[in-house]
C-alpha positions as CSV (number, residue, x, y, z in Angstrom):
1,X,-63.2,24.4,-24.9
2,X,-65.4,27.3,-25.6
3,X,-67.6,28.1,-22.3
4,X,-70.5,27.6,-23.8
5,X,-72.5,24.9,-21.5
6,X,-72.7,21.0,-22.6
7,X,-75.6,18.6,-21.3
8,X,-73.0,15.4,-20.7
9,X,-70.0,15.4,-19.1
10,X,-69.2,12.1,-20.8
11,X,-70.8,10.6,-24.3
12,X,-70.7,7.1,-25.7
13,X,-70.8,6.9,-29.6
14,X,-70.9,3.8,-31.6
15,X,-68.0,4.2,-34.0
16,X,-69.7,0.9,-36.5
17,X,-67.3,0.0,-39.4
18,X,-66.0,-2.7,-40.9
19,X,-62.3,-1.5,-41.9
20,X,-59.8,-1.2,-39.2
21,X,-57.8,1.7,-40.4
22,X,-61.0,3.8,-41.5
23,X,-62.3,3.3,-37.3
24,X,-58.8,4.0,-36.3
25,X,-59.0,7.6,-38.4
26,X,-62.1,8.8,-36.9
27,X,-61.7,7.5,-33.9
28,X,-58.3,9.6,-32.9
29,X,-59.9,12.8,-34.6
30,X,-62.9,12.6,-32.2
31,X,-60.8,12.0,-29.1
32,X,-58.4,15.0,-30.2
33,X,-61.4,17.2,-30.5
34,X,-63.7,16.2,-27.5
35,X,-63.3,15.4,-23.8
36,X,-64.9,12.8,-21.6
37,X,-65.9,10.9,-24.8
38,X,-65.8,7.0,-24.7
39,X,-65.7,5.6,-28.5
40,X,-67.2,2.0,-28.7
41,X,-65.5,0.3,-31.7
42,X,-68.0,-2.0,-33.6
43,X,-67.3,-4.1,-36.8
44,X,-71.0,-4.2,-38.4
45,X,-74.6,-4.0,-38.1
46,X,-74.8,-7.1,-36.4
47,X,-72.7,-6.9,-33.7
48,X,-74.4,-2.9,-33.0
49,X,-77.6,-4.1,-32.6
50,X,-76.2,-6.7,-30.8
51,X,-74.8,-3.9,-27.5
52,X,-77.7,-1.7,-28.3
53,X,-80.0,-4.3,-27.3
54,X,-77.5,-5.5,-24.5
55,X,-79.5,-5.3,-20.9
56,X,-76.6,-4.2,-18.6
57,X,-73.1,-3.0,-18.6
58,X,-73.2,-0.5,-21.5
59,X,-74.4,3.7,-21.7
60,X,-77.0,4.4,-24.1
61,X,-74.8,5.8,-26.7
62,X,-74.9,9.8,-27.5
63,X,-74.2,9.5,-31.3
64,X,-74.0,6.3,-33.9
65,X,-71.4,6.8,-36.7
66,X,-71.8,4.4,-38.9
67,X,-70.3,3.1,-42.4
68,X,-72.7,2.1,-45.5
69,X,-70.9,-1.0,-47.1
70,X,-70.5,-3.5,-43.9
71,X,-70.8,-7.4,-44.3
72,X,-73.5,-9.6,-42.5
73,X,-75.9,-6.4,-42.3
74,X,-75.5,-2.9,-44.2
75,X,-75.4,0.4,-42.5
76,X,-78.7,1.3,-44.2
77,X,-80.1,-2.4,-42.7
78,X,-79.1,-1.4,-39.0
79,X,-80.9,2.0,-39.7
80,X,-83.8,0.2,-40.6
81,X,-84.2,-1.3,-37.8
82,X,-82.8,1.0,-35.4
83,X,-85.6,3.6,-36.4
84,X,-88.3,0.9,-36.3
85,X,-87.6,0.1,-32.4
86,X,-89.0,2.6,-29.9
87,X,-86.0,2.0,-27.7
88,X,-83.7,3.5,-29.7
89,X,-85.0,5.4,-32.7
90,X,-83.9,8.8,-31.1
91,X,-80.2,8.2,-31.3
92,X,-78.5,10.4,-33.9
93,X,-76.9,8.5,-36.3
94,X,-74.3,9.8,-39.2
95,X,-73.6,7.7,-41.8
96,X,-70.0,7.5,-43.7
97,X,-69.8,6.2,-46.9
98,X,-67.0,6.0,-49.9
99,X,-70.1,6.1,-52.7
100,X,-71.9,9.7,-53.6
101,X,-74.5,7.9,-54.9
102,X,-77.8,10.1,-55.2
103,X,-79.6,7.1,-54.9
104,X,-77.7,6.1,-51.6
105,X,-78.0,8.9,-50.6
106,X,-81.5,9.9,-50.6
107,X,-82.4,6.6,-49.4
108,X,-80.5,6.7,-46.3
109,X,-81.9,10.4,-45.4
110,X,-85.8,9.2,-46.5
111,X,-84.9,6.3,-43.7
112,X,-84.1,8.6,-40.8
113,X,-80.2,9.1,-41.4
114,X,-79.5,12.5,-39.3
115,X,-76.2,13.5,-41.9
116,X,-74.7,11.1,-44.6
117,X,-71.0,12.0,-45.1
118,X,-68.4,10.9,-48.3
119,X,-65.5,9.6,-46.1
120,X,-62.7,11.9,-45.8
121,X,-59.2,11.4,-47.7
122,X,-57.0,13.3,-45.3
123,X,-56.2,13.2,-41.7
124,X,-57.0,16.9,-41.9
125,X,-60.3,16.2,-43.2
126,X,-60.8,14.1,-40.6
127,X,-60.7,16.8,-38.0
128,X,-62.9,18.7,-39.4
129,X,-65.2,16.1,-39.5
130,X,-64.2,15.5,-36.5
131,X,-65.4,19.3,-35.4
132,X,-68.0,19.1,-37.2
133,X,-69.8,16.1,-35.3
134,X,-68.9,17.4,-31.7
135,X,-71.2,20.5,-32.8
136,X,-73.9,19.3,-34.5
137,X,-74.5,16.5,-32.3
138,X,-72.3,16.4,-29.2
139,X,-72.9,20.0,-27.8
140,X,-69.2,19.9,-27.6
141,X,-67.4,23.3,-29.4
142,X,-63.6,23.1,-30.2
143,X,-62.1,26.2,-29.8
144,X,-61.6,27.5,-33.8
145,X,-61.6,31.3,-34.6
146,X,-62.7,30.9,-38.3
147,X,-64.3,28.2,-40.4
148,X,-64.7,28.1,-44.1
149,X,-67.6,29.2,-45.4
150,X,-69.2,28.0,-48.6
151,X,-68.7,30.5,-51.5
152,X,-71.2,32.0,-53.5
153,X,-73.9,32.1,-50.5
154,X,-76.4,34.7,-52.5
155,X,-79.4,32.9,-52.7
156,X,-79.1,30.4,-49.5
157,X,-81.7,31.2,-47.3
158,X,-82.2,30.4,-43.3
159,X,-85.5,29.9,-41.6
160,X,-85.7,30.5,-37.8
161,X,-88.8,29.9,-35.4
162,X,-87.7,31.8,-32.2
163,X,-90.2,33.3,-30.4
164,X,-87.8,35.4,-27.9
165,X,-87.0,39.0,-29.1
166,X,-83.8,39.2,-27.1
167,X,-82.5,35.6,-28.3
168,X,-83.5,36.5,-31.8
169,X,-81.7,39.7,-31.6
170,X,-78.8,37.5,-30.5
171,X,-79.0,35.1,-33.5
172,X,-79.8,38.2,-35.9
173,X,-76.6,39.5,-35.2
174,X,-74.2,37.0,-35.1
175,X,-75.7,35.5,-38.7
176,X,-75.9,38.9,-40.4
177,X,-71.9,39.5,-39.2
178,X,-71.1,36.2,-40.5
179,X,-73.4,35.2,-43.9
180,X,-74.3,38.8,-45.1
181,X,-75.4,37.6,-48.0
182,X,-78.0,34.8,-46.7
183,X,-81.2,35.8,-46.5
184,X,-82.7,35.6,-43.0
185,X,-86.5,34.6,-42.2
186,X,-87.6,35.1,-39.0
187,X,-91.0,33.8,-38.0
188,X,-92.4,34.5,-33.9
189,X,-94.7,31.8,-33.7
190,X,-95.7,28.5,-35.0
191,X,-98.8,29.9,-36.8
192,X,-96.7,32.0,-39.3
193,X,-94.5,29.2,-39.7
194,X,-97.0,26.8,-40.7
195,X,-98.8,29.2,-42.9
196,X,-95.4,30.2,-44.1
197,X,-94.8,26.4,-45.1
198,X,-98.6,25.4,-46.4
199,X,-97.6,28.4,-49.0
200,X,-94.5,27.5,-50.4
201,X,-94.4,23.4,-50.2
202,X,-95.2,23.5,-53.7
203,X,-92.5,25.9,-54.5
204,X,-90.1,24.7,-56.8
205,X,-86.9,24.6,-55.7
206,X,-88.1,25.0,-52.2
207,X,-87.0,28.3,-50.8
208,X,-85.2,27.4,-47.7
209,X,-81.3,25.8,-46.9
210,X,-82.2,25.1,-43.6
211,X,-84.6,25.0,-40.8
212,X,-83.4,26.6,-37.0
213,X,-86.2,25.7,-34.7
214,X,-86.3,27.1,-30.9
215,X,-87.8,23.9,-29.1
216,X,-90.0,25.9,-26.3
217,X,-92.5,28.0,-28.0
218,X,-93.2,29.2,-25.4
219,X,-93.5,25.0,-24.6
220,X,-91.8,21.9,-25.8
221,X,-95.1,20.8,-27.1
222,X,-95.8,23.2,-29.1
223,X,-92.1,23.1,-30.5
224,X,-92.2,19.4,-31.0
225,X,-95.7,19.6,-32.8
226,X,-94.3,22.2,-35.5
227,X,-90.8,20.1,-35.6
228,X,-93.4,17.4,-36.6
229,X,-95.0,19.8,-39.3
230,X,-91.6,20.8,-40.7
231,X,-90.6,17.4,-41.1
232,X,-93.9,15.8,-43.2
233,X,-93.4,19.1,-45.2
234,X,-89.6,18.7,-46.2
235,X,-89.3,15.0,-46.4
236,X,-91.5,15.7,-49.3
237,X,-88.6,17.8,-50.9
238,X,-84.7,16.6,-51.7
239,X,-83.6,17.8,-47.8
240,X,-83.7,20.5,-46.0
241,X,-82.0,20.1,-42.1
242,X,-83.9,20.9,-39.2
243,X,-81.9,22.2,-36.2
244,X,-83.7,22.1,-32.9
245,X,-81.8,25.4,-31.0
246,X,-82.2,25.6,-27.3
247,X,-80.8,26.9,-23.7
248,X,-81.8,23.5,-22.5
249,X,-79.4,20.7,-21.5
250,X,-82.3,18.4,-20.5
251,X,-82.0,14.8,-21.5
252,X,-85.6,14.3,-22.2
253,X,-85.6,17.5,-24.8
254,X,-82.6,16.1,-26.7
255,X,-84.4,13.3,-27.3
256,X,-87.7,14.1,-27.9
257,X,-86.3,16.6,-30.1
258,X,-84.3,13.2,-32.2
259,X,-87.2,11.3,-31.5
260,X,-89.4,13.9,-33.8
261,X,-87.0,13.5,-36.5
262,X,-84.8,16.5,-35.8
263,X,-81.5,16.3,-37.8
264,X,-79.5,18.3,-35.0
265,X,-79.9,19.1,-31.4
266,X,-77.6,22.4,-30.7
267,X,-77.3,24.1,-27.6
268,X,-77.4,28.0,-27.9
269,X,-74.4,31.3,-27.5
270,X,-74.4,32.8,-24.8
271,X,-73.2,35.5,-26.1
272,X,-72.8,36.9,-29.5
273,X,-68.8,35.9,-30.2
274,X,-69.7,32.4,-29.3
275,X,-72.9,32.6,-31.4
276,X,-70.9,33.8,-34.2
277,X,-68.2,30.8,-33.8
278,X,-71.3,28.4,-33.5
279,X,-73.1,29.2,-36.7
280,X,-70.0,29.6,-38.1
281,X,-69.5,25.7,-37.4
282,X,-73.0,24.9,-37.9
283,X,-73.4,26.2,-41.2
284,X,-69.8,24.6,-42.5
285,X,-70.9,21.3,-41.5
286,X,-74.4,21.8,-43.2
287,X,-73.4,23.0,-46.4
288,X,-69.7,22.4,-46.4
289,X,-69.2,18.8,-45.1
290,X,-72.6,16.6,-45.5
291,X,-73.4,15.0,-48.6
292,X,-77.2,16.1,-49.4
293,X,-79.5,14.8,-52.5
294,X,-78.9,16.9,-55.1
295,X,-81.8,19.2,-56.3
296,X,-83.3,19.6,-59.2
């Protein structure tokens, strides 16, 4: 393990899915990647909602992953009503699927779906997935020197809200050394985010890949309330992520920051190699390994 801090010493995630050999897959590739992580094995939708709503003897789990096509209740069902309850619509839940429906697809993200995934074919492809999930959503960061980065980046473009000079010289450098050819937007303040956003909603496509938000602006309300902004504006748009980036390993922020719709909670470098290896990781799994609505 990197030494870049983590807010849990031990996670729970909900590993839901109806075929045996698909659970057994993902569940050895997140237990060869990550630590102190307890995976609960569940069958279907039923049974989930079932020890989510079970008063005593289980963890709140860290991270749902969850299969589309499940009998008794579908993945998008158990979505529905896990994002209806105020209990439990903050935890993160990534969906796996064998269909690349666009339909599927953009139905499960307009429902609250944090990533939807085309199930691997390879154990290697497992890992990565594997990786993949302990950053985006675990805080956990497997050591890796390189990651594959999409080809053909000219034209992707990253927006960041970071209101700290130093940390944004941080992030400046570490994305410039790895994805020259993205263009960078930085704004210092929610006010020339907002405007940024009220002036090109109707812009088609719409110019930004994805979102990097710093939570404290210089407070968590004022983050939360643009997170809330960002959100209206791109769910009227195919999808666009929205990372919430933060030193803080407080419980509440993480989920405060789900509970406003964020697609990924990610715990800052502390310095600019682990930086570097971060958005390395981050942007793989964001444009490498999620399945997205395609746009038009």
């Amino acid at each position: 393990m990197t030494g870049i801090p983590t807010f849990e010493t031990s996670k729970s995630i909900f590993l839901v899915d109806d075929d045996e050999d698909d659970r057994m897959l993902i569940k050895e590739a997140l237990e060869q990647v990550m630590q102190d992580v307890t995976i609960i094995e569940v069958n279907d939708g039923v049974e989930l909602l079932e020890r989510m709503n079970c008063p005593a003897g289980l963890h709140e789990p860290a991270l749902i992953v969850m299969d589309m096509n499940m009998p008794r209740m579908s993945g998008l069902e158990a979505l529905s009503v896990i994002r209806s309850s105020g209990k439990l619509r903050h935890v993160p839940i990534v969906m796996l699927s064998t269909s690349s429906n666009q339909d599927l697809i953009f139905k499960a993200y307009r429902q609250g779906i944090n990533a939807y995934i085309t199930k691997p074919v390879s154990y290697d492809a497992y890992s990565k997935l594997a990786e993949s999930i302990s950053v985006s959503f675990l805080n956990s960061y497997p050591v890796q020197e390189e990651v594959a980065l999409p080809e053909n980046l000219e034209g992707k473009n990253i927006l960041i809200v970071e209101d700290s000079d130093d940390h944004w010289e941080l992030m400046n450098l570490s994305l410039r050394h790895i994805l020259p050819d993205v263009q960078i937007t930085r704004f210092a303040n929610e006010v020339t985010a907002r405007e940024y956003l009220r002036d090109n909603i109707d812009v088609s496509p719409f110019p930004i890949d994805m979102i990097i938000l710093d939570l404290y602006l210089p407070t968590r309300e004022q983050g939360l309330d643009l997170l809330n902004t960002m959100k209206s504006a791109v769910n009227k748009l195919p999808f666009v992520p929205v990372v919430v980036f933060s030193f803080s390993d407080n419980p509440v922020d993480i989920r405060e920051s789900y509970s406003h719709q964020a697609n990924a909670f990610v715990m800052k470098g502390k310095n600019l190699k682990e930086s570097m290896q971060l958005f390395r990781q981050l942007c793989d799994f964001w444009w490498n390994t999620i399945s997205s609505p395609e746009r038009v």
